[in-house]
GUDODREN-486875 format. One line per 4 residues: number of its first residue (from 1); their letters; for each residue z, x, y of N, C-alpha, C, CB. Coordinates in Angstrom, 3 decimals, always signed. Each point is the difference from the previous one (the first is absolute). Glycine has a CB too. Example, Ala and Ser with C-alpha at 12.3 -4.5 7.8 and 13.67 -1.06 7.14 Angstrom:
1> AS> +7.800/+13.190/-5.690/+0.000/-0.890/+1.190/+0.000/+0.900/+1.200/+1.246/-1.892/-1.173 ~ -1.966/+1.542/+2.223/+0.060/+0.820/+1.190/+0.730/-0.770/+1.090/-2.145/+1.184/-0.628
//
This chain:
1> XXXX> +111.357/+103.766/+82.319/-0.832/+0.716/-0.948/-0.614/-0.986/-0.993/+1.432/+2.069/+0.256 ~ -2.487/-2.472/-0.691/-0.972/-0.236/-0.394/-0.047/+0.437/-1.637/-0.806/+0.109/+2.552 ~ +1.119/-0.956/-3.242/+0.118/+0.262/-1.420/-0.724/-0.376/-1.070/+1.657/+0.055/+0.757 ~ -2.184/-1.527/-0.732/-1.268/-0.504/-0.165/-0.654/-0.716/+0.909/+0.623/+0.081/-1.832
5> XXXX> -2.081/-0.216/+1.464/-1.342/-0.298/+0.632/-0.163/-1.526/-0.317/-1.128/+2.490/-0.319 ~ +1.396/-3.041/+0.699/+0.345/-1.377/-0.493/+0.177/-1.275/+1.241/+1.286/+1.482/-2.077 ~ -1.892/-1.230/+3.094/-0.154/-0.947/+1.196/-1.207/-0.082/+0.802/+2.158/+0.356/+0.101 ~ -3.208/-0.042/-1.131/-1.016/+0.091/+0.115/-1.341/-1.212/-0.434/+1.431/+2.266/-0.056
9> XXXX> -1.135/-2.885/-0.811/-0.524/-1.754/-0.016/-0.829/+0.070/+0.855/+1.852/-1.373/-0.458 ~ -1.299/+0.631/+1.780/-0.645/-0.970/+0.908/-1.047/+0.801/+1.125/+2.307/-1.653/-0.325 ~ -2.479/+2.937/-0.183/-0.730/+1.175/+1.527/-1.039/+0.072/-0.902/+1.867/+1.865/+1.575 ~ -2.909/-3.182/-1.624/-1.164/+0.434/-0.644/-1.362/+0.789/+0.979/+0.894/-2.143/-1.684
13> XXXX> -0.682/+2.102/+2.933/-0.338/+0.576/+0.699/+0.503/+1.296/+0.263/-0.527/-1.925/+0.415 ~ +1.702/+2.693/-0.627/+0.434/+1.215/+0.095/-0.981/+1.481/-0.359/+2.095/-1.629/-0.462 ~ -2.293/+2.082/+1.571/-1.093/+0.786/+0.119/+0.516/+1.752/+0.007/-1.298/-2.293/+1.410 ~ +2.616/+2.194/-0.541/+1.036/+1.659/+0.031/+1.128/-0.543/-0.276/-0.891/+1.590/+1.861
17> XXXX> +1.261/-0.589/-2.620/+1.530/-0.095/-0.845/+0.610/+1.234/+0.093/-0.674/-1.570/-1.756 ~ +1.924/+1.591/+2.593/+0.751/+1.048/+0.011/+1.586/+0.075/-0.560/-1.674/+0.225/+1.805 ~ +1.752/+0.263/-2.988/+1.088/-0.161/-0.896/+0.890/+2.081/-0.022/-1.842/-2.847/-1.879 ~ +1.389/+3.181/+2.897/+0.683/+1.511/-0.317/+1.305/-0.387/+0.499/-1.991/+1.894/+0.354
21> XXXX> +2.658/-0.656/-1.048/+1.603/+0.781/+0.260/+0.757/-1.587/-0.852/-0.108/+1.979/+3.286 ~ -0.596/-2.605/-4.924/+1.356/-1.097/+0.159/+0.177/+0.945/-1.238/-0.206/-3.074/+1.138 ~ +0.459/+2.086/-2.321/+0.389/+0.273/-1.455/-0.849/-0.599/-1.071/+2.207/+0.117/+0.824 ~ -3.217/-0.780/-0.422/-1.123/-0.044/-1.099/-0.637/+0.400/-0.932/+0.063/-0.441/+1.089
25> XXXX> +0.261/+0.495/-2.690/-0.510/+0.709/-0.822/-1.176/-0.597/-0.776/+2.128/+0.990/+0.064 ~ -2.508/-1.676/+0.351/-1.137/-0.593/-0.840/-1.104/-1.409/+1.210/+2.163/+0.493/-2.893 ~ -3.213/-0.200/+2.992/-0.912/-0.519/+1.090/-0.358/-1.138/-0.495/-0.839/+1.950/+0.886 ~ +1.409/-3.022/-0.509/-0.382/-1.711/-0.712/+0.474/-1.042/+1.092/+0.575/+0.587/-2.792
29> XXXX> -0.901/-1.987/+2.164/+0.276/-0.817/+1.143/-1.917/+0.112/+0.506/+3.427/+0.721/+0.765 ~ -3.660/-0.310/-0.525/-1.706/-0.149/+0.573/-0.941/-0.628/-0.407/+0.235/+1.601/+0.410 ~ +0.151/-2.564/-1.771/-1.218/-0.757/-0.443/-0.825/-1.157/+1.264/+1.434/+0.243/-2.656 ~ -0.703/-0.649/+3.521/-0.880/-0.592/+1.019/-0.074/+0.180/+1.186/+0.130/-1.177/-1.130
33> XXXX> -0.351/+2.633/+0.843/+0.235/+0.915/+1.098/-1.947/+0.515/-0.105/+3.519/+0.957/-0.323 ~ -4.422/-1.404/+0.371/-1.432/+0.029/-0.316/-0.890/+0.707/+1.325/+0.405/-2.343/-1.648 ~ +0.419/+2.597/+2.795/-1.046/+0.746/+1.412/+0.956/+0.917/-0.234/-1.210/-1.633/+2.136 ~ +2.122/+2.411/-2.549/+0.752/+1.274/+0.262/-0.878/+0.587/+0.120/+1.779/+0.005/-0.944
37> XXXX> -1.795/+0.545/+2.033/-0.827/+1.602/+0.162/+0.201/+0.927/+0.198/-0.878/-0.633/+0.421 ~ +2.201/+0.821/-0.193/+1.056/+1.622/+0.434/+1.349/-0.360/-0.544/-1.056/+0.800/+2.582 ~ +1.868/+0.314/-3.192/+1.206/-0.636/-0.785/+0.331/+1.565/+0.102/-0.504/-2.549/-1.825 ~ +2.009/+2.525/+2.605/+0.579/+1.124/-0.141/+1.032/+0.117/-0.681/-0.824/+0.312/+1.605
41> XXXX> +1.518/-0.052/-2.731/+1.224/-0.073/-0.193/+0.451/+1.096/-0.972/-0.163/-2.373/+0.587 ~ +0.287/+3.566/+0.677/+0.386/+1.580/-0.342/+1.057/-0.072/+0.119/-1.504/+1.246/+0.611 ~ +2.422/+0.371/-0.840/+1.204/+0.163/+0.478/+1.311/-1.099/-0.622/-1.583/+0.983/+2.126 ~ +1.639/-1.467/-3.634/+0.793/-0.914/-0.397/+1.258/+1.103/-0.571/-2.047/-2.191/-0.526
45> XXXX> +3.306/+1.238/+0.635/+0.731/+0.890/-0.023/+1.061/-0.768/-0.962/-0.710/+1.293/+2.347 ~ -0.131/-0.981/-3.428/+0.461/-0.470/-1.844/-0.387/+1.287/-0.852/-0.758/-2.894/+0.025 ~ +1.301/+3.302/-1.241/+0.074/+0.837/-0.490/-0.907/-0.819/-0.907/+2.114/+1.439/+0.712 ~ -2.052/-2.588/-1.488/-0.819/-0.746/-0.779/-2.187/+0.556/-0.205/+2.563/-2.177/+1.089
49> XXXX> -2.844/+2.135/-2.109/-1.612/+0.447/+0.123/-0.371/-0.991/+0.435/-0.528/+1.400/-1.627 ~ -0.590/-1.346/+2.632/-0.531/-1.183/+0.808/-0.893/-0.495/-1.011/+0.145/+0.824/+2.478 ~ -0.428/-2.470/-2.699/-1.162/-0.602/-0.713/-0.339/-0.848/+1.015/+0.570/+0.136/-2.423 ~ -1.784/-0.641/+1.625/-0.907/-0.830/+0.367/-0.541/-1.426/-0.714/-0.332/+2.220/+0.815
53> XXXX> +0.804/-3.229/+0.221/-0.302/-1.796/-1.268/-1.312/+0.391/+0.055/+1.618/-2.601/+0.637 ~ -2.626/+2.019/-1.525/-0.959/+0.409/-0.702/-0.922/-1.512/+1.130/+1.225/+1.553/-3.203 ~ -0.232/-2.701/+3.238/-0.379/-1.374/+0.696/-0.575/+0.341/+1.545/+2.045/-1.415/-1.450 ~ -0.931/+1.989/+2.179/-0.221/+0.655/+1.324/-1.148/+0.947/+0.102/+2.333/-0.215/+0.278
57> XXXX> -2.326/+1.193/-0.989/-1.182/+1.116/-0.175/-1.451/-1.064/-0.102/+1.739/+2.197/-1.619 ~ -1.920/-2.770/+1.165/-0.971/-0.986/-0.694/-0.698/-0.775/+1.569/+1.739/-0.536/-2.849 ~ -0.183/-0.393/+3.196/-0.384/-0.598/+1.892/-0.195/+0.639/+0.993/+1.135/-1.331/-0.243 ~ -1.112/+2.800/+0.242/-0.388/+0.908/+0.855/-0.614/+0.947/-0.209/+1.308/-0.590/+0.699
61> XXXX> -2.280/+0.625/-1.724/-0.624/+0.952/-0.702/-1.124/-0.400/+0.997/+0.987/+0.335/-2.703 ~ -1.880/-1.126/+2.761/-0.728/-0.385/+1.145/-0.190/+0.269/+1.272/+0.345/-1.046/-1.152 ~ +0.531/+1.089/+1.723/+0.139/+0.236/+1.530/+0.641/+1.277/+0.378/+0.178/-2.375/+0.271 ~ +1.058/+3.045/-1.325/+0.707/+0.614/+0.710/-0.794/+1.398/+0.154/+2.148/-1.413/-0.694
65> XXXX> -2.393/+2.114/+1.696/-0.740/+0.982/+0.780/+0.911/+1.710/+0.117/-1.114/-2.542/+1.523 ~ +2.407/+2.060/-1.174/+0.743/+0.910/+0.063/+1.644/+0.328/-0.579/-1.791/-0.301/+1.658 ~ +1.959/+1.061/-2.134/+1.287/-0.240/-0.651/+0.742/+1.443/+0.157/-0.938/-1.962/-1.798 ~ +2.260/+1.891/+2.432/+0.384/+0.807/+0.107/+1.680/+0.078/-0.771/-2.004/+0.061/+2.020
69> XXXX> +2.303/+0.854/-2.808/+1.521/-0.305/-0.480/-0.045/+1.379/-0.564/+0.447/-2.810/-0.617 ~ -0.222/+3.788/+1.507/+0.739/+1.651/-0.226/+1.650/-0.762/-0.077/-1.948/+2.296/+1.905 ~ +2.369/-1.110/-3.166/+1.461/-0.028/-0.022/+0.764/-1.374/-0.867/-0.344/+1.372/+2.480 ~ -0.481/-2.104/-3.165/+0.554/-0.740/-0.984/+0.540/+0.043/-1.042/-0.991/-0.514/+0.799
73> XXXX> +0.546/+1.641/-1.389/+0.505/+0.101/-1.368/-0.946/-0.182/-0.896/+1.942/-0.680/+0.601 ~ -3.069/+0.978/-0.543/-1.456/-0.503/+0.003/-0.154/+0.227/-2.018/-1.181/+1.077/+3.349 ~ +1.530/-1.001/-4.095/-0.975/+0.736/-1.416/-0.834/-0.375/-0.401/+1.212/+0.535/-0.756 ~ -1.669/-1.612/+0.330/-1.193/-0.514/-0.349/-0.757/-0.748/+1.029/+0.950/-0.009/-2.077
77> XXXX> -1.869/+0.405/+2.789/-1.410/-0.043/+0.977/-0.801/-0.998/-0.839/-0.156/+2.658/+1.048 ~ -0.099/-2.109/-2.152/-1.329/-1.321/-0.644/-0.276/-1.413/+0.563/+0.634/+0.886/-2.116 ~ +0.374/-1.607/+2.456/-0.745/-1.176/+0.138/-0.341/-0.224/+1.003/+0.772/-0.730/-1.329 ~ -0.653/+1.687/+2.220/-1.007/+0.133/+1.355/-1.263/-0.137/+0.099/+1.257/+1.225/+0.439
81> XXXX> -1.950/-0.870/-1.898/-1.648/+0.363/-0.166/-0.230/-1.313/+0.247/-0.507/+1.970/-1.785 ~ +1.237/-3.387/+2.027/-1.104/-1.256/-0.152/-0.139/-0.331/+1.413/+0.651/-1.124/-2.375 ~ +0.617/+1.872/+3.630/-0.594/-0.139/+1.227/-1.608/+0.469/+0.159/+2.488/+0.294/+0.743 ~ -3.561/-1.352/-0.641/-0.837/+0.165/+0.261/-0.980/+0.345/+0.980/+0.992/-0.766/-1.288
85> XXXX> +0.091/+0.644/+2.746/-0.669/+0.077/+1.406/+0.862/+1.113/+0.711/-0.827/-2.653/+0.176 ~ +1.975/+3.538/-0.928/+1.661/+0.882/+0.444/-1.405/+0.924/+0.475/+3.104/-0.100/-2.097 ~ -3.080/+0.382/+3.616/-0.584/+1.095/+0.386/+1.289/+1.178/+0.440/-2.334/-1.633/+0.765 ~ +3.444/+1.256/-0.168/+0.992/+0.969/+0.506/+1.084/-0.260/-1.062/-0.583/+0.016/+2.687
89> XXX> +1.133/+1.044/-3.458/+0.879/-0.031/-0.585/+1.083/+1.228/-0.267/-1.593/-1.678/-0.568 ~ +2.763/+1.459/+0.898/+0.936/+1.137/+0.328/+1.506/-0.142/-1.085/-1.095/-0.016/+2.934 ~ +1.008/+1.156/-3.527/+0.991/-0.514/-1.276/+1.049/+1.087/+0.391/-1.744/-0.961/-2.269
//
């Protein structure tokens, strides 16, 4: 199980990211993560409110296209508005 997002560095090419069913409460680790274009990471199974590094949001605000994460623990949505290209998004 998957607790933090944190082995993510060196996949500056990383384009799909599939992080469902771990324990992730907060979406980071992605600052050179710059082609993400699909990022799933629904279904976490932490009681914790899910956040968001503001750094990561920022390196994939660009590219990322689709985002899917039903079942997180979701409360505050806002800093989603700077995905600029999120055409599919499933909360």
């Amino acid at each position: 199980m998957i607790v933090k997002m944190d082995c993510f560095d060196d996949c500056v090419k990383l384009q799909k990211l599939y992080l469902e069913h771990n324990q992730i409460s907060k979406l980071e680790g992605l600052r050179n993560c710059t082609s993400l274009r699909e990022l799933y990471i629904g279904n976490q199974a932490t009681k914790k409110p899910f956040t968001f590094d503001e750094y990561s949001l920022a390196s994939i605000s660009s590219s990322l296209e689709l985002l899917d994460m039903p079942n997180v623990n979701l409360v505050e949505c806002k800093p989603l508005y700077y995905l600029e290209h999120l055409h599919t998004l499933n909360l």
